[in-house]
MIMIVEX-856811 format. One record per residue (C-alpha): residue number from 1; residue in one letter; x, y, z. Coordinates in steps of 0.2 Angstrom, whole numbers, plus 5000, padded with zeros to 4 digits. Example, Ala and Ser with C-alpha at 12.3 -4.5 7.8 and 13.67 -1.06 7.14 Angstrom:
// MIMIVEX-856811
+-----+---+------+-------+------+
!   k ! r ! east ! north !   up !
+-----+---+------+-------+------+
!   1 ! A ! 5062 !  4978 ! 5039 !
!   2 ! S ! 5068 !  4995 ! 5036 !
+-----+---+------+-------+------+
END
This chain:
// MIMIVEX-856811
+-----+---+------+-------+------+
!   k ! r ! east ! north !   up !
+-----+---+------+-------+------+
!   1 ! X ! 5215 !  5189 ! 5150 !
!   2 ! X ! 5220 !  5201 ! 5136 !
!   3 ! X ! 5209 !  5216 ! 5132 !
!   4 ! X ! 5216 !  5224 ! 5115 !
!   5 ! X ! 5210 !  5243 ! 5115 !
!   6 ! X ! 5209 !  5251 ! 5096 !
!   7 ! X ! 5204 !  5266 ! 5092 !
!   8 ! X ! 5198 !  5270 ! 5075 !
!   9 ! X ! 5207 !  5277 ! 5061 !
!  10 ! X ! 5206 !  5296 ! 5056 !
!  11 ! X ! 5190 !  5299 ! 5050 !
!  12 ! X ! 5185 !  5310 ! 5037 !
!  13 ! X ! 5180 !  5323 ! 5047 !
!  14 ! X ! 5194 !  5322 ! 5058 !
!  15 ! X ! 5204 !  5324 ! 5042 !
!  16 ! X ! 5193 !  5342 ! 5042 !
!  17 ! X ! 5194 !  5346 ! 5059 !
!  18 ! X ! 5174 !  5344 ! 5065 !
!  19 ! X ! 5166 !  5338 ! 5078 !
!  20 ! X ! 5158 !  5322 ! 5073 !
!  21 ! X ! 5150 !  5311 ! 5087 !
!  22 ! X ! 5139 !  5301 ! 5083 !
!  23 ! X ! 5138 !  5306 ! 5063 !
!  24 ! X ! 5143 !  5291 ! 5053 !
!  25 ! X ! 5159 !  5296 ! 5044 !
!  26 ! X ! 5168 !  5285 ! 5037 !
!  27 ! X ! 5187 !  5282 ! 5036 !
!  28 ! X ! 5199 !  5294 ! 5027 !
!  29 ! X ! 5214 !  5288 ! 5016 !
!  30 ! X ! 5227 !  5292 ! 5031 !
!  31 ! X ! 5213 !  5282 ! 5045 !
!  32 ! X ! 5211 !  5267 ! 5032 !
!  33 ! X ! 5230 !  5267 ! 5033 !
!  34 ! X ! 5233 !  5268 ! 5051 !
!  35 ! X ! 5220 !  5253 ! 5053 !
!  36 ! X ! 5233 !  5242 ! 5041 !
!  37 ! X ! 5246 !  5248 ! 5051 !
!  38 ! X ! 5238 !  5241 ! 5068 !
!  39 ! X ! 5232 !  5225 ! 5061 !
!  40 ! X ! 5253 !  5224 ! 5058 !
!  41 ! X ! 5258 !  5229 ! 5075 !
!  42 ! X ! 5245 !  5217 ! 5080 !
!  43 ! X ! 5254 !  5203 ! 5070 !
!  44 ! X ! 5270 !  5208 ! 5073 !
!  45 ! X ! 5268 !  5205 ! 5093 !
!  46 ! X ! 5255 !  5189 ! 5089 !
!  47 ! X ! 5241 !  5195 ! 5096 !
!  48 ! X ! 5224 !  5186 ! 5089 !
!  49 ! X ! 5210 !  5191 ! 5098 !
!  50 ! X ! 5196 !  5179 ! 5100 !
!  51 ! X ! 5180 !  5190 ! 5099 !
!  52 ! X ! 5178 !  5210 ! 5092 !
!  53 ! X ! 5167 !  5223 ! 5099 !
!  54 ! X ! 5166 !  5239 ! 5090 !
!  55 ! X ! 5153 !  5253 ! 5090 !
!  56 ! X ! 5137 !  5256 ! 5077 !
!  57 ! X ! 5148 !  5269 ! 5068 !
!  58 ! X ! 5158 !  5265 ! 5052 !
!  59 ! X ! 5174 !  5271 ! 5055 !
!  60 ! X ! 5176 !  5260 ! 5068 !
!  61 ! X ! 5170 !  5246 ! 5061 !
!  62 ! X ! 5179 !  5249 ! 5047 !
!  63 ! X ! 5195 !  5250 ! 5057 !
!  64 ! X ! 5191 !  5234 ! 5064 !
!  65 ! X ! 5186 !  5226 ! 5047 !
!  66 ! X ! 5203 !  5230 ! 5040 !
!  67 ! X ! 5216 !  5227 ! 5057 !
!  68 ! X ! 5208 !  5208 ! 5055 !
!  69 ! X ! 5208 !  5209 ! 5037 !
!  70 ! X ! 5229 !  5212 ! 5040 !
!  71 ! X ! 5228 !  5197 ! 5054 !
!  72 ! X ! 5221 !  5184 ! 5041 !
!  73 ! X ! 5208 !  5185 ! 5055 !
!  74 ! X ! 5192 !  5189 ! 5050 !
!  75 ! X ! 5182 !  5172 ! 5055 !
!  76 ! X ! 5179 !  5179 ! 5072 !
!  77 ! X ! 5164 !  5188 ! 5078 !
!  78 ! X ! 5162 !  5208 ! 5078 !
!  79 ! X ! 5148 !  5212 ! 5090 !
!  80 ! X ! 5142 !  5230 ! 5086 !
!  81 ! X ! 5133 !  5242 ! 5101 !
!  82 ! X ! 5128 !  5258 ! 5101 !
!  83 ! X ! 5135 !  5258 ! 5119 !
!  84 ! X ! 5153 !  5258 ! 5113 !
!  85 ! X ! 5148 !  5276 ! 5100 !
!  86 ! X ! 5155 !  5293 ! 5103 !
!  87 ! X ! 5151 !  5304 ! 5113 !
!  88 ! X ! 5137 !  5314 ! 5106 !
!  89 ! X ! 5143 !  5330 ! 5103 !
!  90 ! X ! 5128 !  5341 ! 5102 !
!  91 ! X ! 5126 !  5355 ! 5094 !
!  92 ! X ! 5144 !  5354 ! 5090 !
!  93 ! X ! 5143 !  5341 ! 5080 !
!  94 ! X ! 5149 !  5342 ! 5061 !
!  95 ! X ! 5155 !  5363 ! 5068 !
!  96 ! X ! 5174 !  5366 ! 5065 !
!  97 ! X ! 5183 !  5364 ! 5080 !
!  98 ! X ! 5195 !  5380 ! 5080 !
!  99 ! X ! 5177 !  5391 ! 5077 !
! 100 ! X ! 5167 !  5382 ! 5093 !
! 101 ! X ! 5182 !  5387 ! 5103 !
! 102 ! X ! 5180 !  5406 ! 5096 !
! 103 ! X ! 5164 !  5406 ! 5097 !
! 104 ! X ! 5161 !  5397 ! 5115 !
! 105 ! X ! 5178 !  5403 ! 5124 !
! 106 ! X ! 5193 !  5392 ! 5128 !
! 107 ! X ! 5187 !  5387 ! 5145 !
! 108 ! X ! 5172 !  5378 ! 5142 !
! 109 ! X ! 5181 !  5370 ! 5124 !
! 110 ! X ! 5192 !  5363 ! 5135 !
! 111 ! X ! 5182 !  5361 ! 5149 !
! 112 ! X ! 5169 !  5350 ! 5133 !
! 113 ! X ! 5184 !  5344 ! 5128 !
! 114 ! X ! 5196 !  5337 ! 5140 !
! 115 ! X ! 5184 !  5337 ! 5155 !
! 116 ! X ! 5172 !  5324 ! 5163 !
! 117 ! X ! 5157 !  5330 ! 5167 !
! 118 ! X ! 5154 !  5347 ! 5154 !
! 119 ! X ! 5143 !  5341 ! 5140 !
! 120 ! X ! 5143 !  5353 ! 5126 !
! 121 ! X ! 5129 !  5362 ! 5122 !
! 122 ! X ! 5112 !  5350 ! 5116 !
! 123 ! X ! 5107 !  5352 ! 5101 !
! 124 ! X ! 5089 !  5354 ! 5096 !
! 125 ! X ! 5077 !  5354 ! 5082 !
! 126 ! X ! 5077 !  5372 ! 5079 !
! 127 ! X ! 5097 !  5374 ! 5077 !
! 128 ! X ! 5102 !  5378 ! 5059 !
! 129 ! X ! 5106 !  5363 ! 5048 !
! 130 ! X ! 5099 !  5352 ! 5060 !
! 131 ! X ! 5094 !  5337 ! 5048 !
! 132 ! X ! 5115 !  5340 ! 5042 !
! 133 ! X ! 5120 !  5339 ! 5059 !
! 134 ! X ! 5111 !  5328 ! 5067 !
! 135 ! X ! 5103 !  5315 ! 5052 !
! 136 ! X ! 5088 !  5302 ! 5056 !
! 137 ! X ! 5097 !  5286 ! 5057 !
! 138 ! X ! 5086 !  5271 ! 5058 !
! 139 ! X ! 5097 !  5261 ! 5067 !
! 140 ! X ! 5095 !  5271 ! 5083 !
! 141 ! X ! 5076 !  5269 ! 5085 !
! 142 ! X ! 5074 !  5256 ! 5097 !
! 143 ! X ! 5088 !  5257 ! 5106 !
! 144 ! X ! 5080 !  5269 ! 5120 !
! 145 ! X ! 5092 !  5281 ! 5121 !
! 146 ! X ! 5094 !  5297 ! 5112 !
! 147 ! X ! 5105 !  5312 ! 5120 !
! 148 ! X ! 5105 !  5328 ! 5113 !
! 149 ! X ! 5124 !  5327 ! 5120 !
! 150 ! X ! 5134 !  5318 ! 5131 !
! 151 ! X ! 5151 !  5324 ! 5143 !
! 152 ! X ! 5161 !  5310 ! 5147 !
! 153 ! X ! 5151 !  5306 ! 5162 !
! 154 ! X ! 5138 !  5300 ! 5155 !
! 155 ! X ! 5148 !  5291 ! 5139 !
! 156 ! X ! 5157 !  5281 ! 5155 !
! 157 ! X ! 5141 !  5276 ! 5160 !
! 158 ! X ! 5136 !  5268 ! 5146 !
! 159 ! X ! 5153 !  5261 ! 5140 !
! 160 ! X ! 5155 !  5253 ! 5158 !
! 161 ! X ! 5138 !  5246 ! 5158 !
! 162 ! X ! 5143 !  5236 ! 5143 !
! 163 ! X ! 5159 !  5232 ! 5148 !
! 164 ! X ! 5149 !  5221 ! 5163 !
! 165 ! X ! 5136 !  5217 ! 5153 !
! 166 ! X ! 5145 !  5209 ! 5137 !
! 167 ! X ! 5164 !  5212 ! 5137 !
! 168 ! X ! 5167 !  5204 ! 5154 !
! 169 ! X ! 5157 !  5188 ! 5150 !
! 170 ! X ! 5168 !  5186 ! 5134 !
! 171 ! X ! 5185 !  5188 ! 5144 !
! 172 ! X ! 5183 !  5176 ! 5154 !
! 173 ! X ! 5175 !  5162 ! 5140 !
! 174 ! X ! 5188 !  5170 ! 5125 !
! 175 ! X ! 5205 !  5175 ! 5137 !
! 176 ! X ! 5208 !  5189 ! 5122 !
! 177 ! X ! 5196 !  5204 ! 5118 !
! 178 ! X ! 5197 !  5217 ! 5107 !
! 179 ! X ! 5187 !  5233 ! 5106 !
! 180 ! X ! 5189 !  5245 ! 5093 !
! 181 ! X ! 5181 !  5261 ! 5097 !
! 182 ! X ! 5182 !  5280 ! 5100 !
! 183 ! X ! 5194 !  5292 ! 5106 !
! 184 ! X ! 5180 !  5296 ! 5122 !
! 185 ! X ! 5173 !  5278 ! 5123 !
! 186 ! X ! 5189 !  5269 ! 5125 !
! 187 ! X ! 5196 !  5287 ! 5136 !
! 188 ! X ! 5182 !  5280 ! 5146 !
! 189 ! X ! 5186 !  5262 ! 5149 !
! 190 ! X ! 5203 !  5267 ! 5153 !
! 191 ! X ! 5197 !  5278 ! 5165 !
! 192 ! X ! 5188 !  5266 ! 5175 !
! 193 ! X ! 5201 !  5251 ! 5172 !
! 194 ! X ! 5214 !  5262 ! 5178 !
! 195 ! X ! 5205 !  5270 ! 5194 !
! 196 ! X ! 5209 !  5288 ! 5185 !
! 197 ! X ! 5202 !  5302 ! 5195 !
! 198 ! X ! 5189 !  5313 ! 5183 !
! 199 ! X ! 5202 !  5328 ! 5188 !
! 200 ! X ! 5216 !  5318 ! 5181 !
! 201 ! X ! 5206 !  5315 ! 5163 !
! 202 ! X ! 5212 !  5325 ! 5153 !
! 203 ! X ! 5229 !  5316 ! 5154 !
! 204 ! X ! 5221 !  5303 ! 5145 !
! 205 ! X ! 5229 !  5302 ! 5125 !
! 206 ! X ! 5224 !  5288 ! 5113 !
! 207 ! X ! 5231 !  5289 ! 5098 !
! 208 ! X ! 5222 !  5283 ! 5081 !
! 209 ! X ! 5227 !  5268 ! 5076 !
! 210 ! X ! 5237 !  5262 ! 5091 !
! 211 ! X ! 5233 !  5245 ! 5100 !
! 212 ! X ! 5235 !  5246 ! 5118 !
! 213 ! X ! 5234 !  5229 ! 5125 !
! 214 ! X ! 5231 !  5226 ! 5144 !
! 215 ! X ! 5233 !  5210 ! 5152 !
! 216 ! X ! 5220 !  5207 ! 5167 !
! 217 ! X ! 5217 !  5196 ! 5181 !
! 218 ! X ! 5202 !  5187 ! 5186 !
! 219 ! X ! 5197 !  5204 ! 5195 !
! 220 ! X ! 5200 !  5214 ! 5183 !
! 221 ! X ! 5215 !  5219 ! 5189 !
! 222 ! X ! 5230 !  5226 ! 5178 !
! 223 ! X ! 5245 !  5215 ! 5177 !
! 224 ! X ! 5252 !  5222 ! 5163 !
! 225 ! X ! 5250 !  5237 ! 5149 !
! 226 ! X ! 5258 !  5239 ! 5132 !
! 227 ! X ! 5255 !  5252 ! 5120 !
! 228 ! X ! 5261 !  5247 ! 5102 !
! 229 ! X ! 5267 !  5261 ! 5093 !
! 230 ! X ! 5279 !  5263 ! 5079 !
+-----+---+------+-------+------+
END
């Protein structure tokens, strides 16, 4: 079985160095580029996934969208969950990055950051630009889960949940899988596919752009691991 592991483009905001989360950004020039560029790489080593799962955010959608679009393979499914989203950022989100980290201290920047079980600070109703930050989105309002931010931890939670609940079913019905997702969503399915240690985390880079293709046995055991970059 073949689990393809993309993670979105550069986002707009990326591009500006914020937080985002859960904020639906969209793709910039550069993100919209590197998903052409892994729908080649995906060519270039034949691998046609059978089924798609991506988040509810755009950019990774979007990602998705175009690396089939470059595949000629776009008559396949793309399942979209909330469970596969960012991690929430909090009261973070949409804040430049380099002022959180003079504002807050390196430690727990890092510790947000890089670490498992540190969620950033929640944001809340009172917090200045608010309604900016943290927009009313219709599509969240039945789902029955709405953090005020997330650490890792509880972002594993959810993603692995999914992982049982959907993703392994389709394994094992569609031999080939691809997820394209977030830099924390997809840190935290490696994380449980790869029996890392939460003190051994922050080791854990994903590039944008990049497929990383792991081939599993029955069990769910890792036979084999690529990671297609130019």
């Amino acid at each position: 079985m073949k689990l393809i592991l993309l993670r979105h483009g550069q986002s707009q905001w990326n591009a500006k160095n914020l937080f985002t989360g859960w904020i639906d950004v969209d793709l910039s020039e550069k993100g919209k580029n590197e998903a052409k560029r892994a729908g080649e790489l995906l060519k270039e080593a034949s691998l046609f996934p059978n089924i798609c799962y991506t988040s509810y955010l755009k950019r990774a959608i979007h990602t998705a969208q175009i690396a089939l679009n470059l595949l000629n393979w776009e008559h396949i499914d793309i399942i979209k969950s909330w469970k596969l989203n960012e991690r929430h950022y909090g009261n973070w989100q949409g804040k430049n990055k380099d002022e959180v980290k003079a504002e807050y201290g390196e430690e727990l920047f890092m510790a947000v950051r890089r670490g498992y079980d540190t969620p950033p600070p929640p944001i809340e109703p009172t917090d200045e630009d608010y309604e900016k930050r943290l927009p009313v989105d219709k599509k969240y309002e039945n789902i029955g889960y709405h953090p005020k931010s997330e650490s890792l931890k509880d972002t594993r939670e959810r993603v692995v949940e999914y992982f049982f609940e959907e993703i392994v079913p389709s394994l094992l019905v569609y031999d080939s899988v691809m997820i394209a997702a977030h830099g924390n969503s997809l840190r935290a399915l490696i994380m449980f596919l790869e029996k890392i240690e939460p003190q051994e985390v922050s080791k854990i880079e994903i590039p944008t752009g990049v497929p990383i293709v792991y081939e599993l046995d029955s069990e769910l055991k890792i036979k084999d691991k690529k990671v297609y970059i130019d």
